[in-house]
N, C-alpha and C positions, 0 to 999 in steps of 0.2 A: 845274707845270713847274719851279719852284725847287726843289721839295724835290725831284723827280729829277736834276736836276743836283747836286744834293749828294750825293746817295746815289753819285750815279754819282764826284765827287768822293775820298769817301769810299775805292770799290771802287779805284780807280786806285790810289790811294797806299797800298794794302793790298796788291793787287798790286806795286807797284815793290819794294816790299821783301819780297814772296812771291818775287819775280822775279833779287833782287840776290845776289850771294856772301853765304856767311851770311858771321857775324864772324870766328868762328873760321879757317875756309878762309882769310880775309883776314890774320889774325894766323900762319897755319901751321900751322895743327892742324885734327885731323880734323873734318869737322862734328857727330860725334857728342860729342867733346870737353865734359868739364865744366870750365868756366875761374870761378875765382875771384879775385876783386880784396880784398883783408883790409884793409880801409881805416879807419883812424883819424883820427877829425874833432877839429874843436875846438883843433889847436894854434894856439898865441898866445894862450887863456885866461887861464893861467899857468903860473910856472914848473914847479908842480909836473905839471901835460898836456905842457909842451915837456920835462921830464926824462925823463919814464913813458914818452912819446911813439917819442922819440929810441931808448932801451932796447931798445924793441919795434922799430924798425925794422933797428936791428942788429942784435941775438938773437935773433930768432923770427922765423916765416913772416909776421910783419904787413910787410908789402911794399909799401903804399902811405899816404896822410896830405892830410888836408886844415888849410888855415891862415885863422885870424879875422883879418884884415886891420886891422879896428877896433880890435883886442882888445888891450888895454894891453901884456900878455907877446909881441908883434908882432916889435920888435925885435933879441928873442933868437933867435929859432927862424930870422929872417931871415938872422942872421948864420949858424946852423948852416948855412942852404940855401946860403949863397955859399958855405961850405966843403966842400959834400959836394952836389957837381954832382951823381953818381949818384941821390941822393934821390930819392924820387916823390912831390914834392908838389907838389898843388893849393891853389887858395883854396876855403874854405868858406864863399861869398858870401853876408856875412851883410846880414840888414834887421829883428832883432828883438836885445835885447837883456832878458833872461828872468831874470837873479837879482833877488834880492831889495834886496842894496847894492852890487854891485856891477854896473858900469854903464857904458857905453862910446853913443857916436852915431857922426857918419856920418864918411867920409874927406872928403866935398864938400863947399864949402860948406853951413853949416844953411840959407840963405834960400834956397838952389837947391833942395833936398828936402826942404822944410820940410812935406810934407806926410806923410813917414814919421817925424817926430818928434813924442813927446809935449811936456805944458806944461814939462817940466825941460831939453828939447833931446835927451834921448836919444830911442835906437829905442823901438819898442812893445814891452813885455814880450811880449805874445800873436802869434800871428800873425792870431789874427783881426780885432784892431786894425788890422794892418796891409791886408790885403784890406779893411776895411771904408773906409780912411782914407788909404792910400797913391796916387799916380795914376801908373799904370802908364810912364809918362816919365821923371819921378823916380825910381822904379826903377831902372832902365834907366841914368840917369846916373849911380846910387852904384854900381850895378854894375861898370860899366864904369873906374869912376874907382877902385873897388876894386882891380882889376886892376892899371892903371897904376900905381898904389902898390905892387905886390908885384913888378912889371917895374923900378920906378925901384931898389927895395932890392935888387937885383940876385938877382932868385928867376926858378929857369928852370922857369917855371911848366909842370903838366904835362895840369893838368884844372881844370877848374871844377864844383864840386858849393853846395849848397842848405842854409844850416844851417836848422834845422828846416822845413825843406820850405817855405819863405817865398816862393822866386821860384819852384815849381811849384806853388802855391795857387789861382792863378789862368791860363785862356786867354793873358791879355794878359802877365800877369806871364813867363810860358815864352817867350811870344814873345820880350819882352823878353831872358831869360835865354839864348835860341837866340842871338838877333841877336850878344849878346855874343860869347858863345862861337864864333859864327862868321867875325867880325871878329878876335879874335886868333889863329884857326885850333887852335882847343881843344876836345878832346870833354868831353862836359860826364854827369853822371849825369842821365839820362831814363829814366825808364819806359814800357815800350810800349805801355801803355796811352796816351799823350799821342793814339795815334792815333785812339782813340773821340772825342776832343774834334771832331773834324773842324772845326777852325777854321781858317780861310783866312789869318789871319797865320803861325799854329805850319805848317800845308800847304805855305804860300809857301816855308819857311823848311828844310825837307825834303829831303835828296836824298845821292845813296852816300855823301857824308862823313861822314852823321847816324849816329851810334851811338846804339842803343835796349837798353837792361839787359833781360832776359830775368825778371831777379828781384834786387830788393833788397831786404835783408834784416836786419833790427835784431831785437835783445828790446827787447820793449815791459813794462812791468809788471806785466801778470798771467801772462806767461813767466819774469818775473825773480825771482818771491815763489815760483814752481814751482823755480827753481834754474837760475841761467842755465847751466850748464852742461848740462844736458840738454836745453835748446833748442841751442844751439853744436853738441852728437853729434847730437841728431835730426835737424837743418837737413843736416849734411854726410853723414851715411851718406844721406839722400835727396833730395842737390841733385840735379836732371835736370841734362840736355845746356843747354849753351849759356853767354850768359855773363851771369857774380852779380858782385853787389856786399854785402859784409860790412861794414855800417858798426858800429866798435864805438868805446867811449870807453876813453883809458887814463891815468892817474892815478894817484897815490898818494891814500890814507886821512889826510891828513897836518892840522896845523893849516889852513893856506893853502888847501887845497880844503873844508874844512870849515867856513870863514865865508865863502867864497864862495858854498859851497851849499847853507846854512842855511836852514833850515824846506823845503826841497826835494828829500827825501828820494829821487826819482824821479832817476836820472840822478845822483844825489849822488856824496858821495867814495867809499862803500863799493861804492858802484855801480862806480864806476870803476876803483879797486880791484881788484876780482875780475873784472873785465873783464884788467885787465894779468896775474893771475896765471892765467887761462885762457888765455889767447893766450900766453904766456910760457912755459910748462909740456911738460914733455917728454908728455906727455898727450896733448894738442892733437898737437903734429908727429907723434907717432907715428899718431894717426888721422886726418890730413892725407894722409899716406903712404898708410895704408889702403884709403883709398878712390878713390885715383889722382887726384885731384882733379888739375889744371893751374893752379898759378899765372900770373895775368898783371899787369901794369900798365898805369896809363894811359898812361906814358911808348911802352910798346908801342904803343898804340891812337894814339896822337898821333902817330907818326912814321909808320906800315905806314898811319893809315886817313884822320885826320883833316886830314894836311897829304901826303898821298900827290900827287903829279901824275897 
């Protein structure tokens, strides 16, 4: 009898959103509509991600940005966002910290989440430290207090996204990451897949405001050694309909990212690099054009879907 009631669980909330306005229609565009989001993670790194950053958001189609809240370069990029209200940034609610020396922990109190930090006090380099090690409450209050740090620095926050996928790791962790996000009335990057979980916290937490990605999309490393730029043309001449998320990293090659990202060649400075001179490049816009893609923002999605009456 339980697992029919789940199933049947399941079926409902696959209908509700079989049943609901897709996104698009909701944003004003057709539902055949390909909408892309060019979204750049990682500012407040440092200076040289909040320079490269900033560049791309005024020169190029890169139209949206997320921010490390913990992240020492915090302050700077804070001050860019009180200056340039148009901006589209989000926080990139972090719970791991992955270099090698360089090293940040939590905004909360450490005895309050003392369970997402190692024996030095910072986050866990891995995420699966953190899933193994974290208690999903804890979570939930660096998140949250994450947040309120980028509210106090006077940032008009526009999304909430996941830096290396930390708070959609886990069932509980998402819940957590929902509740947030729906507490300061912010869409958050989800994938639609969250609905196979059929978990009754993330179910609970569900309904027309929820925004679900259609497809997000990174180079991962055995795409980047092929040439990231031929994943970047392959990905757009055959995004389908609906709506993407383009998470990329942008950076200079410079000293300053290069001892940050030492022995880390994955995601490093070069990486980052040729990340800003793709997205930068009359190349990119010209085949952006091409293929009619529809840019959107979260700023859209948060005014038309998430805070809609």
């Amino acid at each position: 009898m339980r697992l029919i009631c789940l199933s049947f669980l399941f079926f409902a909330v696959g209908v509700l959103y079989a049943q609901s306005p897709s996104i698009a229609s909701q944003l004003g565009y057709p539902d055949n509509a390909r909408l892309l989001i060019i979204h750049a993670d990682d500012l407040g790194v440092a200076h040289s991600e909040n320079k490269a950053s900033i560049i791309g958001l005024e020169n190029s189609p890169v139209n949206s940005a997320s921010i490390m809240v913990p992240c020492p370069w915090f302050p700077e990029i804070a001050a860019y966002a009180r200056n340039n209200k148009q901006a589209d940034l989000g926080l990139h609610l972090t719970l791991n910290s992955e270099w090698k020396y360089y090293k940040w922990g939590p905004v909360s109190s450490r005895d309050a989440v003392a369970s997402l930090l190692n024996k030095q006090g910072y986050f866990y380099a891995t995420v699966d430290s953190t899933v193994q090690k974290a208690k999903p409450g804890e979570v939930e209050l660096e998140l949250r207090n994450q947040v309120k740090k980028a509210y106090e620095a006077g940032i008009d926050v526009t999304h909430l996204d996941a830096h290396m996928r930390a708070a959609l790791s886990t069932p509980e962790f998402i819940a957590a990451y929902m509740r947030v996000g729906k507490e300061f009335g912010l869409p958050l990057l989800l994938p639609r897949n969250i609905l196979e979980y059929n978990h009754p916290e993330i179910n609970a937490l569900l309904d027309k405001k929820t925004v679900l990605m259609d497809g997000i999309h990174t180079v991962v490393p055995e795409d980047y050694r092929k040439g990231p730029e031929k994943y970047y043309n392959n990905l757009l001449k055959n995004l389908p309909p609906g709506l993407h998320s383009l998470q990329i990293h942008l950076a200079y090659d410079d000293a300053e990212m290069q001892a940050i990202t030492v022995d880390h060649p994955e995601w490093g400075a070069s990486w980052r690099q040729a990340d800003f001179d793709y997205f930068t490049s009359d190349a990119f816009r010209q085949l952006l054009e091409a293929e009619d893609i529809i840019l959107v923002t979260y700023r859209e999605i948060r005014d038309k879907i998430s805070r809609a009456e």
